[in-house]
KETORPA-198866 format. One line per 3 residues: their letters; for each residue x, y, z of N, C-alpha, C, CB. Coordinates in Angstrom, 2 decimals, decimal comma. Glycine has a CB too. Layout:
REM residues N
A> X:Y:Z:X:Y:Z:X:Y:Z:X:Y:Z; ...
END
This chain:
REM residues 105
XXX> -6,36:-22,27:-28,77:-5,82:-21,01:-28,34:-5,58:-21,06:-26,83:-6,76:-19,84:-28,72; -4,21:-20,82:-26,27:-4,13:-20,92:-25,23:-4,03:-19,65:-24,43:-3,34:-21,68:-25,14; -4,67:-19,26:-23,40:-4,85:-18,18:-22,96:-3,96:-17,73:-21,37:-6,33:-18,21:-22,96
XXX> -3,20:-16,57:-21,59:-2,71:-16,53:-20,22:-3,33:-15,35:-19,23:-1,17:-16,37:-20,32; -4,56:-14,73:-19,54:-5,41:-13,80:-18,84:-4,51:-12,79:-18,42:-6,21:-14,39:-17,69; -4,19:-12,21:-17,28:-3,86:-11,13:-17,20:-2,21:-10,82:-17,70:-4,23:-10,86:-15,91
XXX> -1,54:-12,01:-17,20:-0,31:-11,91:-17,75:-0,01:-11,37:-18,85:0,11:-12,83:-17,84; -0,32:-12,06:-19,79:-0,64:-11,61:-21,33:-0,42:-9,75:-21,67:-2,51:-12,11:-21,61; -1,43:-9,13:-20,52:-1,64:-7,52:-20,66:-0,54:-6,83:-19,91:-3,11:-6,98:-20,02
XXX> -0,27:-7,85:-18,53:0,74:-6,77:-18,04:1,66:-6,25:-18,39:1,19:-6,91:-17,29; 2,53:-6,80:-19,47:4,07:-6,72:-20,16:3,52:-5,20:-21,17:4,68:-8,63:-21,40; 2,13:-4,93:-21,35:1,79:-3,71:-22,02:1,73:-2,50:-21,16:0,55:-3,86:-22,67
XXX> 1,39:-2,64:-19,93:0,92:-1,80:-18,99:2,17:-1,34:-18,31:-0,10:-2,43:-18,09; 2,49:0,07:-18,35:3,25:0,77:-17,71:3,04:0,82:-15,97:3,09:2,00:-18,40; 4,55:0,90:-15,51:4,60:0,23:-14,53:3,80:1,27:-12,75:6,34:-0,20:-14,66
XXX> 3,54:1,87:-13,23:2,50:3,14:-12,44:1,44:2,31:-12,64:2,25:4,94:-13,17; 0,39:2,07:-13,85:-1,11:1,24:-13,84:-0,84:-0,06:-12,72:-1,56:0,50:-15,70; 0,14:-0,69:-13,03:0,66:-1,96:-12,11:0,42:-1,48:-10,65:2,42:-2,37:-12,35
XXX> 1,27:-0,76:-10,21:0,74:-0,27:-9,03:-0,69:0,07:-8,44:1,27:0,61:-8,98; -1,24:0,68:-9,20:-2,51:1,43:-8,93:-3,15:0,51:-8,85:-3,06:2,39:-9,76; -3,37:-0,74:-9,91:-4,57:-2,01:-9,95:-4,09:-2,62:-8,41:-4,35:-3,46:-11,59
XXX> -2,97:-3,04:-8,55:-2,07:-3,01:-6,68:-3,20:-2,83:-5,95:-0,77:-1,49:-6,12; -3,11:-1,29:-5,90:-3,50:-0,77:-4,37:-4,85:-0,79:-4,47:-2,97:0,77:-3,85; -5,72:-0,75:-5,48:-6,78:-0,72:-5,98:-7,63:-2,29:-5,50:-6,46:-0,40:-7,49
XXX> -7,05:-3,38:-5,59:-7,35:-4,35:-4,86:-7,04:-4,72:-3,01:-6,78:-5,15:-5,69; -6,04:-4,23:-3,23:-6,07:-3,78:-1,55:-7,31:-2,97:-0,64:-4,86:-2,77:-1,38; -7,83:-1,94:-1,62:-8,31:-0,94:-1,15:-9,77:-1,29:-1,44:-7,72:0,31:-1,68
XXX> -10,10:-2,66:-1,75:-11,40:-3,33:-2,23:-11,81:-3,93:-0,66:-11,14:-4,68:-3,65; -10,65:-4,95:0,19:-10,52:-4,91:1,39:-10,79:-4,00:2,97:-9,70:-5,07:1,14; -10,87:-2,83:2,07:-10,60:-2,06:3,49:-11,95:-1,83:4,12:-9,82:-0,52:3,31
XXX> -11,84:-1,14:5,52:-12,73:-1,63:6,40:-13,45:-0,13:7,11:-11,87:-2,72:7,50; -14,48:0,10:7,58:-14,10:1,82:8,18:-14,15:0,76:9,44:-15,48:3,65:8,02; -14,10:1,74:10,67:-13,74:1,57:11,93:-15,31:1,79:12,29:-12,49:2,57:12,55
XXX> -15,47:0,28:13,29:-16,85:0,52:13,70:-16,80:1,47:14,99:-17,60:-0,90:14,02; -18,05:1,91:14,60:-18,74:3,03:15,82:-19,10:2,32:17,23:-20,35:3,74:15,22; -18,45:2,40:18,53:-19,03:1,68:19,36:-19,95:2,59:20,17:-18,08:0,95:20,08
XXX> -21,12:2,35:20,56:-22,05:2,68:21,75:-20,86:3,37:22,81:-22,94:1,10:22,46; -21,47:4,38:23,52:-21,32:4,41:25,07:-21,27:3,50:25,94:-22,10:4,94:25,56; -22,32:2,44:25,77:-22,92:0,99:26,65:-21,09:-0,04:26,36:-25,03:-0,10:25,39
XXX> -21,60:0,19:24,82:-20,12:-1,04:24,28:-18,80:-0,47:24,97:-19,68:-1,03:22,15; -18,56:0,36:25,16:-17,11:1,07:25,10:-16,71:0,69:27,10:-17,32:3,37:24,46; -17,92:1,04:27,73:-18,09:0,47:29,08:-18,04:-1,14:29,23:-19,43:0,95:29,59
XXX> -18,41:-2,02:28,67:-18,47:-3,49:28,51:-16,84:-4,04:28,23:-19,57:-3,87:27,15; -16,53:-3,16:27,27:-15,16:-3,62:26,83:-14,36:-3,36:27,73:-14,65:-3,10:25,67; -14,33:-1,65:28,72:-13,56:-1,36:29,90:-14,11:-2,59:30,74:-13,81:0,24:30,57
XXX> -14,70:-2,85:30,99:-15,10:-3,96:32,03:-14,40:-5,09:31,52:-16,72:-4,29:32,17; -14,79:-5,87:30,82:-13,88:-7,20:30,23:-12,45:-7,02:30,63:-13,88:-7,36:28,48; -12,28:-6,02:30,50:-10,14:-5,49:30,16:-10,04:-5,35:31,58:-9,43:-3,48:29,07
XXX> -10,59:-5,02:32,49:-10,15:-5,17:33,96:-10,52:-6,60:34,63:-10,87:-3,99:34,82; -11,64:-7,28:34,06:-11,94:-8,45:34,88:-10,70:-9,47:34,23:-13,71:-9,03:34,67; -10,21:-9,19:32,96:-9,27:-10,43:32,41:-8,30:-10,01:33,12:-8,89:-10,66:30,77
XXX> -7,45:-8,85:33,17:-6,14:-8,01:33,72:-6,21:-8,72:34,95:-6,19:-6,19:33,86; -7,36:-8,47:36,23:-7,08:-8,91:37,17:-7,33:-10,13:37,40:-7,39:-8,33:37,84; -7,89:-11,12:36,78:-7,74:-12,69:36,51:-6,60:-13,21:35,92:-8,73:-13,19:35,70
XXX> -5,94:-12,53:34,71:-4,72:-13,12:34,09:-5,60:-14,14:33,10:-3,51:-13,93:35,30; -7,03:-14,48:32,53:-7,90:-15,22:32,37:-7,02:-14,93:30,25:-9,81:-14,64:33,19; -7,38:-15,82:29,89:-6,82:-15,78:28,41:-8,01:-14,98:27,46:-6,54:-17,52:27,81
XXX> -7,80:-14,29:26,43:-8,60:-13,50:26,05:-8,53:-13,64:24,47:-8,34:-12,22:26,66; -9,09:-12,99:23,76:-9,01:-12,74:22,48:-9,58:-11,22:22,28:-9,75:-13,86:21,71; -8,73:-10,10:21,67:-9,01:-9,11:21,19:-9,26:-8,74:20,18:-8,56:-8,64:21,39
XXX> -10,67:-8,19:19,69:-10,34:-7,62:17,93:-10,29:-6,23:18,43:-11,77:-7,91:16,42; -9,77:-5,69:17,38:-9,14:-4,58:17,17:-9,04:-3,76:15,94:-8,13:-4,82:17,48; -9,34:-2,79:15,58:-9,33:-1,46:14,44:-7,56:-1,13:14,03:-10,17:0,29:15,39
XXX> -7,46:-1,36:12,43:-5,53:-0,49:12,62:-5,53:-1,58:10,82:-3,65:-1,44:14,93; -5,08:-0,02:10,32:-4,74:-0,04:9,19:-6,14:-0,45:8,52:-3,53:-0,87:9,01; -7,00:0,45:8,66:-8,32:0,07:8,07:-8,73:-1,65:7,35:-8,43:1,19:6,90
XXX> -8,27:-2,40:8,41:-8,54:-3,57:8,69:-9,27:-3,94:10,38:-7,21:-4,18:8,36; -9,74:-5,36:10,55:-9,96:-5,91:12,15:-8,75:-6,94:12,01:-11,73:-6,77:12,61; -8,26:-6,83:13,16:-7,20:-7,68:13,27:-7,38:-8,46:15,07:-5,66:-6,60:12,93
XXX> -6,85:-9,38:15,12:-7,41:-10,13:16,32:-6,22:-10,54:16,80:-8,44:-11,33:16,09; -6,12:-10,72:18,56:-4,88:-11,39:19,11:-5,19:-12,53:20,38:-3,89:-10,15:19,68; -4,59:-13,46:20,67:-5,23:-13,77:21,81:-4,05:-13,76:22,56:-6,11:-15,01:21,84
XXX> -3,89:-14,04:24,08:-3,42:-13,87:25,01:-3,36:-13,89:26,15:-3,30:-13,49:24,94; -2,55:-13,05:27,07:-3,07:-12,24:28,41:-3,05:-11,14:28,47:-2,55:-12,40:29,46; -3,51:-10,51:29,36:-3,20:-8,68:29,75:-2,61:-8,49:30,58:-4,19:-7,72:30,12
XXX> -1,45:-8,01:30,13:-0,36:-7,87:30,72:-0,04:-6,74:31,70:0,39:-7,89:29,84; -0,52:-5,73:31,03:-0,40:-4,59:31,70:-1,63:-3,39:30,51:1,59:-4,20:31,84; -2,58:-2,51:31,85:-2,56:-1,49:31,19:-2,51:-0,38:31,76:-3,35:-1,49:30,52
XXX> -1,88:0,20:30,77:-1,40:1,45:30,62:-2,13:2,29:30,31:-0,57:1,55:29,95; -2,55:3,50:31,25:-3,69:4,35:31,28:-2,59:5,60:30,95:-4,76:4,34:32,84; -2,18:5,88:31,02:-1,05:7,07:30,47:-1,02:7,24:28,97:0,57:6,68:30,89
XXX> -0,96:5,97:28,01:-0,32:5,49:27,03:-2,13:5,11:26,57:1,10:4,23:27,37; -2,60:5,04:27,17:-3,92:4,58:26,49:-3,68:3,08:25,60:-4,45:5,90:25,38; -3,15:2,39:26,09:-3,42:1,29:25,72:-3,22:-0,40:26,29:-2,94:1,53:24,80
XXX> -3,28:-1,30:26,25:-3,02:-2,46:26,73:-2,66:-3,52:25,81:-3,99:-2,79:27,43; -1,55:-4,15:27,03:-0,44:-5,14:26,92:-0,33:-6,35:26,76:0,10:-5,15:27,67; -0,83:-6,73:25,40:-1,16:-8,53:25,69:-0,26:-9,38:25,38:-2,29:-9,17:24,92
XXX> 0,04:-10,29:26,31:1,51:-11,16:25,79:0,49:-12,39:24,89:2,81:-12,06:27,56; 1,22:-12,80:23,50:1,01:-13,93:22,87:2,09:-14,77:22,68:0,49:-13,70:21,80; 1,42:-15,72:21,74:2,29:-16,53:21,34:3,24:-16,34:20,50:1,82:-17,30:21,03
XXX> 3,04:-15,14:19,68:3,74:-14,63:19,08:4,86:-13,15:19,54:2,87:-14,56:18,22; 4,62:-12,87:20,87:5,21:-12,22:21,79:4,29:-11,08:22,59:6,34:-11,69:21,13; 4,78:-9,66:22,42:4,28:-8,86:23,49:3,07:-8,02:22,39:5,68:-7,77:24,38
XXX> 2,23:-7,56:22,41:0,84:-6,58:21,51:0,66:-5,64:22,17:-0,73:-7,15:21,30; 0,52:-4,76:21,06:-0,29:-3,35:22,13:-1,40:-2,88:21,11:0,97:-1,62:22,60; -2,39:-3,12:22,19:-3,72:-2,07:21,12:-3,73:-1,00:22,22:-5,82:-2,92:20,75
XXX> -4,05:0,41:20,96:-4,65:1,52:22,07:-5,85:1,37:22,10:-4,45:3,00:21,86; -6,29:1,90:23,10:-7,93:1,70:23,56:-8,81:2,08:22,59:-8,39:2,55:24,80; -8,90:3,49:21,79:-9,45:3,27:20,80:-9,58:2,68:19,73:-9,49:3,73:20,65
XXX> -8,96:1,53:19,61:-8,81:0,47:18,62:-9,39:-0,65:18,68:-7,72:0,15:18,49; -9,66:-0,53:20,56:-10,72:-2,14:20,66:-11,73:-2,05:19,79:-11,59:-2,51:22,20; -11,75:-3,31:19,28:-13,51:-3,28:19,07:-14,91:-4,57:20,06:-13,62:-3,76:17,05
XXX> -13,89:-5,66:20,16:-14,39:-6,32:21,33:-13,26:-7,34:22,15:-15,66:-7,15:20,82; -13,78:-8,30:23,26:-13,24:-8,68:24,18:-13,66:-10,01:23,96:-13,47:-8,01:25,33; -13,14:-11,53:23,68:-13,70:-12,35:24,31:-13,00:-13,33:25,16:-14,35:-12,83:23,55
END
C-alpha cells in the first residue's frame, strides 16, 4: 500500500480549511515581543550611538511581524523625529523603529 499522507486528504478539503491549516502553521511560529528592562532599553541607546559615531559594523535583532528578525551593517543615520535608525546592508538601506530593537551586537 502506497501512501501519499496529506496529499491524499487535501483534494477532499474545501479550499477555506486549506487556508486556515496555512495560517495555522504559520501562527505555530509566532513570537510575542520581548519586554525590555529600563537598564536594557538604555544599553541598546548606548550601543546605537557608540556604533553611529564609530561607523563600527553591527548586527541588530529586532521585533516586526511577530517574528525576531536580524540585520547587519552600519548606522547610517538616526532619526530621532521618525524614531528610528538607518542601517545600510548588504542587501541595501533598513529601518528599525526604536521600539523594535531588541539587541545590539
Amino acid at each position: 500500500m502506497n501512501e501519499r499522507g496529506s496529499i491524499k486528504w487535501t483534494s477532499l478539503m474545501l479550499p477555506e480549511h486549506i487556508q486556515e491549516l496555512k495560517q495555522l502553521r504559520q501562527r505555530q511560529y509566532d513570537v510575542n515581543q520581548p519586554i525590555l528592562s529600563e537598564d536594557q532599553q538604555e544599553e541598546i541607546q548606548r550601543k546605537v550611538r557608540e556604533a553611529y559615531e564609530s561607523q563600527a559594523p553591527v548586527t541588530v535583532e529586532y521585533y516586526e511581524n511577530k517574528r525576531i528578525h536580524s540585520v547587519s551593517g552600519t548606522i547610517d543615520k538616526v532619526n530621532i523625529g521618525m524614531r528610528r535608525i538607518e542601517i545600510s546592508s548588504s542587501t541595501g538601506l533598513d529601518y528599525v523603529n526604536f521600539t523594535s530593537l531588541i539587541s545590539l551586537i
